[in-house]
C-alpha positions as CSV (number, residue, x, y, z in Angstrom):
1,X,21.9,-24.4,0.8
2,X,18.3,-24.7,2.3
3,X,16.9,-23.5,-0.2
4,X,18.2,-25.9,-2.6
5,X,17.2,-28.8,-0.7
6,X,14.3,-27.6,-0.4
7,X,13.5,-27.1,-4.4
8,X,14.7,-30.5,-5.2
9,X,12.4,-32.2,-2.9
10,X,9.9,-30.2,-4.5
11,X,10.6,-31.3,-8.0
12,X,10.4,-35.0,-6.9
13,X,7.0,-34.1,-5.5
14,X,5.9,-32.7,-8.7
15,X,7.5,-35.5,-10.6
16,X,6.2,-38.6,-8.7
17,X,3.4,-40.1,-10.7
18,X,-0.5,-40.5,-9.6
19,X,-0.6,-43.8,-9.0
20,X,-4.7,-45.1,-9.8
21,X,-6.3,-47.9,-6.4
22,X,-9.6,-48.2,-7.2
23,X,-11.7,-47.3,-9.3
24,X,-15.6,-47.6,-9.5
25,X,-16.2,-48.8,-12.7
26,X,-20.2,-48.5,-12.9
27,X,-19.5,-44.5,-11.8
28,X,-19.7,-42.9,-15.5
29,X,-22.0,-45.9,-17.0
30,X,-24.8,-45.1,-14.1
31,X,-24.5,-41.2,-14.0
32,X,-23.6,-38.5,-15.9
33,X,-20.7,-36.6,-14.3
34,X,-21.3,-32.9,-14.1
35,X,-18.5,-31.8,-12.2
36,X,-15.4,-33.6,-10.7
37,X,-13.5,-32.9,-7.1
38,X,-10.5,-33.9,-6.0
39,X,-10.6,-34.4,-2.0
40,X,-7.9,-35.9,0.3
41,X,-9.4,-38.7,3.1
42,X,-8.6,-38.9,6.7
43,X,-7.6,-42.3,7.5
44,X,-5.7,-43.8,10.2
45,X,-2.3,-45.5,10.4
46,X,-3.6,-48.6,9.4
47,X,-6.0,-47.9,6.8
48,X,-3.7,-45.9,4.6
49,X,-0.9,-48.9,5.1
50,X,-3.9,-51.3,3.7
51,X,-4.9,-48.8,1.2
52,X,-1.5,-48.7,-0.3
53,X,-1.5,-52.2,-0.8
54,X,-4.6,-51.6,-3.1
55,X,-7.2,-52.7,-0.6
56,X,-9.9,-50.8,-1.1
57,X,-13.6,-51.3,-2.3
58,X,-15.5,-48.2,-3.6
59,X,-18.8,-50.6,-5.3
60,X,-20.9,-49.8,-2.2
61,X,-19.5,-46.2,-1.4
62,X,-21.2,-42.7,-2.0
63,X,-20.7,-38.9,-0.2
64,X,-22.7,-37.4,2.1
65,X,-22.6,-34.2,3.1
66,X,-24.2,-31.7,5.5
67,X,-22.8,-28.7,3.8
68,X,-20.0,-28.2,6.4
69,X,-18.6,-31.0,5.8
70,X,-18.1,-34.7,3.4
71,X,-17.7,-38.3,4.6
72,X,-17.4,-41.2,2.3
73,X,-19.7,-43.4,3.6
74,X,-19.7,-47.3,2.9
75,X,-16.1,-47.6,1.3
76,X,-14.6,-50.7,2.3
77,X,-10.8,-50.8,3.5
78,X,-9.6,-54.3,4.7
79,X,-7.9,-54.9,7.4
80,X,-4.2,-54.8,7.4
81,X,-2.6,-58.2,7.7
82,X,0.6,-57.1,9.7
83,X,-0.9,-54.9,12.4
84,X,-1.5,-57.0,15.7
85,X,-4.1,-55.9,18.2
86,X,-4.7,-52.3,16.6
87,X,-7.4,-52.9,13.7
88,X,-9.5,-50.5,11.7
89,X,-13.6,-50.8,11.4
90,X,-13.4,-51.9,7.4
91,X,-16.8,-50.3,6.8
92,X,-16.5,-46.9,9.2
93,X,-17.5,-43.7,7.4
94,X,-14.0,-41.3,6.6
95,X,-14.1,-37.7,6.5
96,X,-13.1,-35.7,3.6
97,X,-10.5,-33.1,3.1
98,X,-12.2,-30.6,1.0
99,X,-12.1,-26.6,1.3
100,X,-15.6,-25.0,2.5
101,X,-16.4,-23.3,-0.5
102,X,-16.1,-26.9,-2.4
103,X,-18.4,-28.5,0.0
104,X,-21.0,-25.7,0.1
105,X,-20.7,-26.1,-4.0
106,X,-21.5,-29.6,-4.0
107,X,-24.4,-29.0,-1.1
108,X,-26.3,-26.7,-3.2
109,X,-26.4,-29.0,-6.0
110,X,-27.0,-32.0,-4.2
111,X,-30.1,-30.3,-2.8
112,X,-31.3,-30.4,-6.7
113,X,-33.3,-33.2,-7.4
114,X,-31.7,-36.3,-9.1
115,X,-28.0,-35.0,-8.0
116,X,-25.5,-37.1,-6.3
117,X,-21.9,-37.6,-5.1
118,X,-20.2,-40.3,-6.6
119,X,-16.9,-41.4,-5.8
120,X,-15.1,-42.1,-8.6
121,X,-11.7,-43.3,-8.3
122,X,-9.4,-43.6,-5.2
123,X,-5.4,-42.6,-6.0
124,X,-2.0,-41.7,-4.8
125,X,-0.5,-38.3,-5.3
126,X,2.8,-37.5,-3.9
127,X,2.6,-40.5,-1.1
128,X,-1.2,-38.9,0.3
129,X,-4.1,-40.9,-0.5
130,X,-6.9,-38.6,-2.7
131,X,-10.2,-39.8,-3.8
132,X,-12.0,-38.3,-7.4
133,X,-15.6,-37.5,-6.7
134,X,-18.1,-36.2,-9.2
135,X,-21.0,-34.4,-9.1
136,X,-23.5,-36.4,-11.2
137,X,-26.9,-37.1,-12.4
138,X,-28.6,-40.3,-12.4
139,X,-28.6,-42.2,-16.4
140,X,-32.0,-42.8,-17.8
141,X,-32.1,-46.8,-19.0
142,X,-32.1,-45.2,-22.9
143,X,-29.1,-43.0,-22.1
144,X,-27.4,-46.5,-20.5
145,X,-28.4,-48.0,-24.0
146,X,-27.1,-45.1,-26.1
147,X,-23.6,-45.5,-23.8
148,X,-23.0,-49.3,-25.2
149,X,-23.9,-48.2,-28.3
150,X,-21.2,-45.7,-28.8
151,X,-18.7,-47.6,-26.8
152,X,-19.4,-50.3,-29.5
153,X,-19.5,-48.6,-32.4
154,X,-15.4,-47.2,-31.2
155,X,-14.6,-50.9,-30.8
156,X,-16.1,-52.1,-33.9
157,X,-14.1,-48.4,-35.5
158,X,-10.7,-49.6,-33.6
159,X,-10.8,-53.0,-35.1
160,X,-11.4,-52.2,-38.4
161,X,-9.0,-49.6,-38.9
162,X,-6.0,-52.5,-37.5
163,X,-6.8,-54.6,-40.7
């Protein structure tokens, strides 16, 4: 009987759908993405109320890291209208869940020069709040140039082939 219930629960886990928050737009038009994480962030009652409501900024926001541990720093969460006398700093920095082995990854390359962590997009999976960071390298203005170009040449491709 338990173990039913339990595998059922499980298949609606599986089955719910990732549900995209944020997203920074300018990530993949400002760096080239080498390698991509997928971390969960510690946030408190009402942050992850507000960031369920889709109230989250990620323009501003990068990753540090130590190599012990990640923090998204400069992510902006609004405050959540309904809670009274218990707010959130909007600006504080929020630790990421990440194994060791990730983090000490992403510290070796950082330590290269020109390499950052970017975070990319911000997500629900299975009702927990997970953030997309990438490893990336900073775009050279001609490789920024060369990125319009292509993206207009698909659109100029895609509205040709509708007529």
């Amino acid at each position: 009987m338990f173990e039913q219930f339990n595998c059922t629960i499980m298949l609606k886990l599986r089955n719910m759908e990732i549900k995209t928050l944020a997203t920074n737009r300018k990530a993949r038009f400002e760096y080239s993405i080498e390698e991509t994480y997928e971390a969960g962030i510690a946030l408190l009652g009402t942050e992850i109320k507000s960031v369920r409501l889709g109230q989250i900024s990620l323009q501003e926001a990068y990753v540090r890291t130590d190599g012990k541990q990640a923090w998204l720093v400069g992510a902006h969460v609004a405050p959540y209208a309904q809670a009274s006398a218990y707010q959130h700093d909007p600006d504080r920095e929020r630790r990421l869940l990440l194994h060791k082995k990730q983090i000490a990854d992403m510290w070796n390359e950082v330590r290269i020069k020109g390499m950052t962590i970017v975070p990319m997009r911000v997500y629900l999976k299975a009702g927990r709040a997970k953030l997309e960071i990438g490893v990336a390298k900073g775009k050279k203005l001609y490789d920024k140039r060369a990125s319009i170009k292509e993206r207009d040449e698909e659109r100029d491709l895609s509205t040709r082939s509708k007529y």
